[in-house]
C-alpha positions in Angstrom: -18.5 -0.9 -1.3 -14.8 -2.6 -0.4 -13.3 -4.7 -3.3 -12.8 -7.9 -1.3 -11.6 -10.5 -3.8 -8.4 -8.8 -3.9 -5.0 -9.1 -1.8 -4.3 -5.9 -0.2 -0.9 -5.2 2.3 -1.9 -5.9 5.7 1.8 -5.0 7.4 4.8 -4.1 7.1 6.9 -7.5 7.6 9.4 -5.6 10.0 6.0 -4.6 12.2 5.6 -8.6 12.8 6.3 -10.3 16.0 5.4 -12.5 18.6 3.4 -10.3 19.8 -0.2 -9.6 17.9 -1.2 -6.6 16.2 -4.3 -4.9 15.7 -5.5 -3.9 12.1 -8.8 -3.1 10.9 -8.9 -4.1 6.9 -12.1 -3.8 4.5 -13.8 -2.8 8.0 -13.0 -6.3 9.5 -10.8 -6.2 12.8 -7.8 -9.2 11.7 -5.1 -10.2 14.4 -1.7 -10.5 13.1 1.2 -12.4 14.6 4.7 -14.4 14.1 3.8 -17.8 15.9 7.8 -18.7 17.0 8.5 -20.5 13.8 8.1 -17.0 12.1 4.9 -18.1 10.6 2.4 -15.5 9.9 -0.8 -15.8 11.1 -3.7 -13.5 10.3 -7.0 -14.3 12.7 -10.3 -12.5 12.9 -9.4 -10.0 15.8 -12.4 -11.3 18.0 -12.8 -14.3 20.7 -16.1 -15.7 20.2 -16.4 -16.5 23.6 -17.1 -12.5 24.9 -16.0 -10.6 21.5 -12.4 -9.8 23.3 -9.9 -8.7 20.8 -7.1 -11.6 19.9 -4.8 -9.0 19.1 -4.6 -8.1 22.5 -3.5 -12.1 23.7 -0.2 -13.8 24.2 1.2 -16.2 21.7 2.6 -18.9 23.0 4.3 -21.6 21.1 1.9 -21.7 18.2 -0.8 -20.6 19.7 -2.6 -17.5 20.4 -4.0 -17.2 24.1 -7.2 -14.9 24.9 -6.1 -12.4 27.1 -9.6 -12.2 29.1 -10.6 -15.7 29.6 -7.8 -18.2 28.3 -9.2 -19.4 25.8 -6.7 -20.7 23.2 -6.4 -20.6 19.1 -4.2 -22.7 16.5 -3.0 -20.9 13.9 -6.3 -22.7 11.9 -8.0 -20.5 14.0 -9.8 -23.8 15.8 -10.4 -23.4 19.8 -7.7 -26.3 21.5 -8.1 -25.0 25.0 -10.7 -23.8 27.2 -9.6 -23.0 31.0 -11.9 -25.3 33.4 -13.3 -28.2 30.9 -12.4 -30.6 28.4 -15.1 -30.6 25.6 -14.6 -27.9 23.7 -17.6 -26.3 21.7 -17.9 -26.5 17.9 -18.8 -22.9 17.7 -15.4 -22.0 19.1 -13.4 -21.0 16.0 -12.1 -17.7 14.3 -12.0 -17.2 10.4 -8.3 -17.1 9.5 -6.9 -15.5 6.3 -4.5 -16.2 3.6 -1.0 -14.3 4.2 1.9 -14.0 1.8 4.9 -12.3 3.1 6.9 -11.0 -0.2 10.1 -8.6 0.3 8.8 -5.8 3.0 5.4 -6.5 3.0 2.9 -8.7 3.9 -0.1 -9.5 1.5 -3.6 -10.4 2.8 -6.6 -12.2 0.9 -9.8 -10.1 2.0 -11.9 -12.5 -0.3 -14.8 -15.1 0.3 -13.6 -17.1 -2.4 -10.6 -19.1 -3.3 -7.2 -16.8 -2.7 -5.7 -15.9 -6.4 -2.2 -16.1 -6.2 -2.2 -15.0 -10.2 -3.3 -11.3 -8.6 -0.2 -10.9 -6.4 1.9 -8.0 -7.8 5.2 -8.8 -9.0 7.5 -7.1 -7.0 10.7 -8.4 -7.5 12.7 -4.6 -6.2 11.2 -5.0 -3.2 12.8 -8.8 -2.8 16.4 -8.6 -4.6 18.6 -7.2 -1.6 21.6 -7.5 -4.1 20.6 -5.1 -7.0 18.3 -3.0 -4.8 17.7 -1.0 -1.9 14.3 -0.4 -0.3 12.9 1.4 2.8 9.6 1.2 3.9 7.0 2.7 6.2 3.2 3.4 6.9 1.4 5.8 7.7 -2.9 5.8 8.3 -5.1 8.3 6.9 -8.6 9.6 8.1 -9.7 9.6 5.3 -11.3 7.7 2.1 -10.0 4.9 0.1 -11.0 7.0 -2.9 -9.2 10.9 -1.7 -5.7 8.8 -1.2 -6.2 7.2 -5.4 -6.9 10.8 -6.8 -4.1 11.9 -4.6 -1.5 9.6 -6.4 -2.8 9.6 -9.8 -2.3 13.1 -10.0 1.1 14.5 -9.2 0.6 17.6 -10.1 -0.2 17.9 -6.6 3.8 17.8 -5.8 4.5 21.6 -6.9 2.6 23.0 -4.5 2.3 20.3 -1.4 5.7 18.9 -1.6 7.5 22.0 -2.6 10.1 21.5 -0.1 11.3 18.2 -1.2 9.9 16.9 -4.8 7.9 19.2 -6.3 9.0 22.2 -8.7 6.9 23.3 -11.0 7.8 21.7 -13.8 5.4 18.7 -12.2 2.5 20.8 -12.8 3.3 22.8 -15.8 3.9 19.5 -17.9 1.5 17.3 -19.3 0.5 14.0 -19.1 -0.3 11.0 -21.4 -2.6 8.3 -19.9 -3.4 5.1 -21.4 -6.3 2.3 -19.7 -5.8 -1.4 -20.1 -9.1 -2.5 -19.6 -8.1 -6.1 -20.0 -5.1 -6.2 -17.5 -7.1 -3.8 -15.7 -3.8 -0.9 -15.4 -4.1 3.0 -15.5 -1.0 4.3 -16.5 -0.2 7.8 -16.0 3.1 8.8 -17.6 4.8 12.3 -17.2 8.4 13.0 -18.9 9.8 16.1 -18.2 13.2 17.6 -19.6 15.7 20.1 -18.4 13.9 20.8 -15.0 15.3 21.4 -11.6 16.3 18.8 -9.2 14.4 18.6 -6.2 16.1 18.4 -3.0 14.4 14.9 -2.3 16.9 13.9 -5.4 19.6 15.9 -5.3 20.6 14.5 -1.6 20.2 11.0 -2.8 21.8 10.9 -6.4 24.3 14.1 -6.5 22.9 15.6 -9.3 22.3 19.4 -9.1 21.1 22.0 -11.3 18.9 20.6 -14.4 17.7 17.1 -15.2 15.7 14.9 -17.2 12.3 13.4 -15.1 10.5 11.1 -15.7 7.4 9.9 -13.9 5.5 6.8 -15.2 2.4 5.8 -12.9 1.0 2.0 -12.8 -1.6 1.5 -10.8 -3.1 -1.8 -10.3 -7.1 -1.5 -8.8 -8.0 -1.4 -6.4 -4.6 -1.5 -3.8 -1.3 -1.3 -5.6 0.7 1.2 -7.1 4.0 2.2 -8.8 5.7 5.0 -9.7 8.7 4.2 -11.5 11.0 7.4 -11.4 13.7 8.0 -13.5 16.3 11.0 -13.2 19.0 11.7 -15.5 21.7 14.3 -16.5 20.1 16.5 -19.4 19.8 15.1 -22.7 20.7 11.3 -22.0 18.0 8.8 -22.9 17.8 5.3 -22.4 20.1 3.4 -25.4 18.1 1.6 -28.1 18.8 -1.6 -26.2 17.0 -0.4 -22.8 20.4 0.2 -21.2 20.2 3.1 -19.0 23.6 2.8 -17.0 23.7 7.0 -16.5 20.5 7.4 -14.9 18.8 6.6 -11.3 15.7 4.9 -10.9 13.8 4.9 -8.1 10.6 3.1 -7.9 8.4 4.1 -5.4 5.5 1.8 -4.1 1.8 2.4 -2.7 -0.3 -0.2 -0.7 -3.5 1.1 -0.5 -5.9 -0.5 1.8 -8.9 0.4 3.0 -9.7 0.3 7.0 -13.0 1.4 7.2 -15.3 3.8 4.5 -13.8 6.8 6.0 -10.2 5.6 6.6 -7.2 4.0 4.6 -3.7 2.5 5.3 -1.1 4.1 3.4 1.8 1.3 3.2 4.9 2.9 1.3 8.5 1.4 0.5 11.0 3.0 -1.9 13.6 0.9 -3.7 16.7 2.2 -5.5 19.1 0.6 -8.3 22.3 3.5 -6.8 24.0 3.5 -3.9 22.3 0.0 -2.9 23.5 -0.7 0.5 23.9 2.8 1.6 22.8 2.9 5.3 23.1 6.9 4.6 21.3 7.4 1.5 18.4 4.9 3.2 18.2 7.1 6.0 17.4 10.3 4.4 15.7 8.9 1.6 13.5 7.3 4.6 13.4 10.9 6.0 12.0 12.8 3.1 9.6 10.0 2.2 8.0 9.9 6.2 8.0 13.8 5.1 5.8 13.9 2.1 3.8 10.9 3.0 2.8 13.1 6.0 1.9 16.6 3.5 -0.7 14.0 2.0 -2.2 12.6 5.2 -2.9 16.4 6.4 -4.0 17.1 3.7 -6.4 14.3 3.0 -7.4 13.9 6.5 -8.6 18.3 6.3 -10.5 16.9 2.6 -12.9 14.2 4.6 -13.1 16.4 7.6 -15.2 19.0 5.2 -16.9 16.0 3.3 -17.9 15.0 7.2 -19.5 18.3 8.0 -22.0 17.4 5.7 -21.5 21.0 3.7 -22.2 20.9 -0.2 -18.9 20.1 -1.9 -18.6 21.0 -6.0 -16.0 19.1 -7.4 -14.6 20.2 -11.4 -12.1 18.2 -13.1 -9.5 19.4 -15.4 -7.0 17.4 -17.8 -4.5 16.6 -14.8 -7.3 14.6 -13.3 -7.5 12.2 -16.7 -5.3 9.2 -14.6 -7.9 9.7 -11.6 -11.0 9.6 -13.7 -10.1 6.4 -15.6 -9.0 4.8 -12.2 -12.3 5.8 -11.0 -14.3 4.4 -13.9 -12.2 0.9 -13.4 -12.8 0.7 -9.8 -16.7 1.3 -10.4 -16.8 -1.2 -13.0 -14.9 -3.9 -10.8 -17.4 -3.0 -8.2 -20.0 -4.1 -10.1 -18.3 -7.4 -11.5 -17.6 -8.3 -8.3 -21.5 -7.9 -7.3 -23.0 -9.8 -10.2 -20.2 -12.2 -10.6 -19.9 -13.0 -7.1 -17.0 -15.9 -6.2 -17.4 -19.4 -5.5 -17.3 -19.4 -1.5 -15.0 -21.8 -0.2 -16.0 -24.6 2.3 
């Protein structure tokens, strides 16, 4: 089952115009659309007149006009025009959703009940131009919700996938501690590795060659937002006892994960960067490498549910690396199941 009374990313805020695209979220077609006051607007992607997709209409003004038969939507989603007559029928309304546009993205509220601002992620790198740098991008996977969480709560993944740009094999050789707050409902994931080789995905960026000190610390927020806070240093130079950390580069690296349909999932991404911060170089190949790896995993998830498809038996054996996984796994199932005996107050 989806996870509805959530906010998931519904767009990248650079994809938004006045003119409407299409997106199918939690298996529900939405339109999406900059009315000319830059508003966002999210409607259900349907006329109820013949079922013709919105997305496909003009806007004009604030409106959004049909593009089969006219007929014309406030951004309330209420009918204000029909071509040929004056009364306008009741029925004539689309369901509209709650957008928040933050930094790069743009946040949508897939629930029945009251929108929870309280959920939003904090995501103040992705909205402080001055101290940070971000790109962003998205790709869209044919494949499940669940294949794209294992993929990023195990990085072990990166030695062998993404060999030509982050992985070495330190990533796989070394450890990983995981701690679960059930509470706050985060499965952290950390893995601190010392005197290893910098990738080429780093050493373009930062400058640094030979060996480093990497660190990779997971949070991930069920069921649609993740962070990877990455932290690469010259050998043998921790953080002071005061949390200053002036000689390294941090790079946090973000995952909107958002169901489309059972069998498919948007893959929002956007990196943001404490060095070189307005570096129109450094964003470009950082940009680059990311579009890069993003594609290794949508290969190689998309070959995963095209053999769960077939319908062929599939055995599946976890091992230690999968520990971040597994507990993300548990918490989703258990917020499945709140959400089905707890169900929200609907709104009028």
């Amino acid at each position: 089952m989806f996870l509805r009374e959530h906010w998931y990313v519904a767009a990248l805020a650079s994809e938004l115009s006045e003119r409407p695209i299409a997106r199918t979220i939690l298996g529900e077609p939405v339109a999406l659309y900059r009315n000319e006051r830059g508003r966002v607007v999210a409607l259900a992607d349907q006329c109820p007149h013949r079922g013709y997709p919105l997305s496909l209409g003009t806007v004009v003004d604030d409106v959004l006009v049909c593009g089969y038969h006219g007929f014309t939507y406030d951004c309330e989603g209420l009918c204000v025009a029909v071509p040929g007559q004056d009364r306008i029928p009741t029925k004539l309304s689309v369901r509209t959703y709650r957008v928040l546009e933050k930094g790069c993205w743009l946040w949508i509220w897939m629930g029945r009940g009251d929108p929870d601002e309280s959920g939003l992620p904090d995501t103040p790198w992705l909205e402080d131009s001055t101290n940070w740098s971000v790109v962003s991008g998205v790709a869209k996977i044919e494949a499940a919700f669940s294949l794209l969480v294992d993929n990023l709560l195990d990085l072990s993944h990166e030695t062998f996938l993404h060999n030509s740009s982050i992985g070495t094999p330190e990533v796989a050789s070394t450890p990983i501690d995981v701690e679960v707050d059930d509470a706050s409902r985060i499965v952290n994931v950390y893995r601190h590795m010392a005197s290893v080789e910098c990738p080429p995905f780093y050493a373009t960026t930062t400058g640094l060659s030979g060996s480093i000190d990497r660190w990779q610390d997971i949070e991930y927020f069920p069921p649609g937002f993740y962070k990877l806070n990455s932290r690469i240093a010259p050998v043998a130079q921790p953080p002071l006892p005061d949390g200053t950390d002036d000689h390294a580069f941090h790079l946090k690296i973000f995952y909107g994960l958002t169901p489309s349909t059972e069998t498919s999932v948007y893959d929002f991404w956007a990196l943001s960067r404490d060095f070189c911060v307005g570096d129109v170089a450094i964003d470009v190949a950082l940009e680059k490498m990311q579009v890069s790896v993003v594609q290794e995993d949508v290969d190689a998830l998309n070959i995963i549910q095209q053999r769960v498809n077939s319908g062929r038996e599939m055995t599946e054996v976890s091992v230690k690396i999968d520990r971040g996984g597994l507990a993300a796994r548990h918490m989703l199932a258990q917020m499945g199941e709140d959400e089905l005996t707890h169900p929200p107050h609907l709104t009028a």
